[in-house]
N, C-alpha and C positions, 0 to 999 in steps of 0.2 A: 317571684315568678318561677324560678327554679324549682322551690319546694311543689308549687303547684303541680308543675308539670313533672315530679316524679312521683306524685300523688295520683294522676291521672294515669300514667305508666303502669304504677303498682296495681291499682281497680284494674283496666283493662287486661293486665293478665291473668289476674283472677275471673275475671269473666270471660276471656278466653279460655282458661283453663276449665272452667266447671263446664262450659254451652262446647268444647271443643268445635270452636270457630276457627275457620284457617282461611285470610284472605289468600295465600296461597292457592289452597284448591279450588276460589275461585278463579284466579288467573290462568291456574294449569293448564286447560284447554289452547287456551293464545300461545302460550310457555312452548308448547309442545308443538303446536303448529310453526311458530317462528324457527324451533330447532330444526324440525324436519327440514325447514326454508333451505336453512343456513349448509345443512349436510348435504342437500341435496345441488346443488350449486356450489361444492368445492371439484377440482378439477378429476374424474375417474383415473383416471391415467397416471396420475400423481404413482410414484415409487413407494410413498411414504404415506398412504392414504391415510392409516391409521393416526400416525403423528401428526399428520396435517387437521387430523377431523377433532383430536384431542385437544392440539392447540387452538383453533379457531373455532369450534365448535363446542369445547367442552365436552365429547363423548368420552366415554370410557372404554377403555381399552378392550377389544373383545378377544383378541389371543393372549392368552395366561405367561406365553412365553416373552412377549415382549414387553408385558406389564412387572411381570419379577426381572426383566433386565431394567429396566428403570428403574424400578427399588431399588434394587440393590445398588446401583452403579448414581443414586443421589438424585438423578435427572426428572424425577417423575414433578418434581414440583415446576418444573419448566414447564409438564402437558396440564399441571392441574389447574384450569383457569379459577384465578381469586381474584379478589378484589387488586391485587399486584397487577393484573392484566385492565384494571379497569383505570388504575392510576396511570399506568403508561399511556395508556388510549388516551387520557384526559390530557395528560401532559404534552402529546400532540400535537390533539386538537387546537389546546392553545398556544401554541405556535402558528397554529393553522390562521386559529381566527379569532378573536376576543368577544366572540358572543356564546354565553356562560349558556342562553338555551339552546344553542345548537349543539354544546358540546353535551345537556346533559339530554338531549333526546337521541342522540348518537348512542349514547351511553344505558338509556333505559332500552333502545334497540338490541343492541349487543345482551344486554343482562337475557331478554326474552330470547336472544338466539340461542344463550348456552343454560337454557332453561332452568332459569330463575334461581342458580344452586343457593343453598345458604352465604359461603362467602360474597357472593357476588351481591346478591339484596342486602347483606350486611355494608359493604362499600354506597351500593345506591345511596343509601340510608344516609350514609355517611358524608358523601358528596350532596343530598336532597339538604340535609341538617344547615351542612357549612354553607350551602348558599342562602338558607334563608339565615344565617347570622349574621352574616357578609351584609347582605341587604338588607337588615334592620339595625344593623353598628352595634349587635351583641357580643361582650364577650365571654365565654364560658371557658374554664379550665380545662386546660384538655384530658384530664383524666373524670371528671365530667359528662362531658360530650361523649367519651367512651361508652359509661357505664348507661348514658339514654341511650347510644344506637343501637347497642347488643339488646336492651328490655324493649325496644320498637324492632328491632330485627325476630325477636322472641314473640313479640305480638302480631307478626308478622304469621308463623307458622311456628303453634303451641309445640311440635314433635320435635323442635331444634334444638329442645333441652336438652338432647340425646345427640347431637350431628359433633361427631367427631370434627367435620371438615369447621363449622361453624366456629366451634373451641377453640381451634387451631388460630383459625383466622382473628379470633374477637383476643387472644394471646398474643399475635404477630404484631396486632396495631398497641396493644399493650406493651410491649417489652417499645417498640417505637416511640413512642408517644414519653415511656421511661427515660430513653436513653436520651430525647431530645430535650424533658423538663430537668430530670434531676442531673444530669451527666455532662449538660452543655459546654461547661468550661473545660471537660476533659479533650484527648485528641478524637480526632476522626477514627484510627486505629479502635482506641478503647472504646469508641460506641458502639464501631460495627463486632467487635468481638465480643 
């Protein structure tokens, strides 16, 4: 099964790649409206509009100056919504509720409010995957399940070959996924460092 379905991965990118197919740009339109939704219904009055619109909204920064003081000063990955913002939503939720599709239609909502970035459809993916494993008692290796949701997140929108932010993100759950299979027995200290 496995082989199959990295068989079928490998054709569809290739045939994504030659027909340059982006189920992205057909979403774009929705993507873009939900953002608008999202931005336009945070509070005007806010002090903080900007940090507020970054953090729940996923904008980007539009003064230069307050975007190189987050660089520099480490904080910018606090306004950069990833798939980090979609796990904590999730983590939640389930607190909230034990129903797997409320928490992931919360969750497909959220992705289309901060318009659809690469890390974020990379986590969807992610959380779409482990639930249908979950409910069919599959197990797959977790470095595995990595390397399918990055080539479905890639089939997803063929130009991600190139998304810095994507890289990052598809490395973040990699060093993760590292530190929890090979590293286990080690402390909590040595994993987080």
């Amino acid at each position: 099964m496995c082989m199959v379905l990295l068989s079928v991965l490998i054709i569809s990118l290739l045939i994504i790649s030659l027909f340059r197919f982006s189920v992205h740009e057909i979403l774009a339109p929705v993507a873009k409206t939900a953002h608008l939704f999202c931005l336009n219904n945070l509070p005007d009055s806010s002090l903080s509009i900007a940090e507020l619109k970054a953090l729940v909204c996923a904008e980007n920064f539009t003064n230069l100056s307050d975007s190189q003081f987050y660089i520099s000063s480490g904080l910018i990955h606090l306004f950069v919504v990833s798939g980090a913002h979609l796990v904590l939503i999730e983590n939640l939720l389930n607190k909230i509720t034990s129903s797997r599709f409320l928490v992931f239609i919360v969750l497909i909502i959220y992705g289309f409010a901060c318009g659809l970035n690469a890390p974020i459809v990379r986590c969807l993916i992610a959380f779409t995957l482990n639930l249908y494993l979950i409910e069919k008692n599959i197990h797959w290796p977790a470095h595995f399940k990595l390397l399918i949701i990055g080539s479905i997140s890639l089939s997803f929108n063929y130009n991600w070959i190139t998304s810095l932010s994507l890289q990052m993100s598809w490395i973040a759950n990699f060093l993760v996924v590292l530190g929890n299979n090979f590293f286990k027995d080690n402390s909590s200290f040595f994993k987080q460092s």
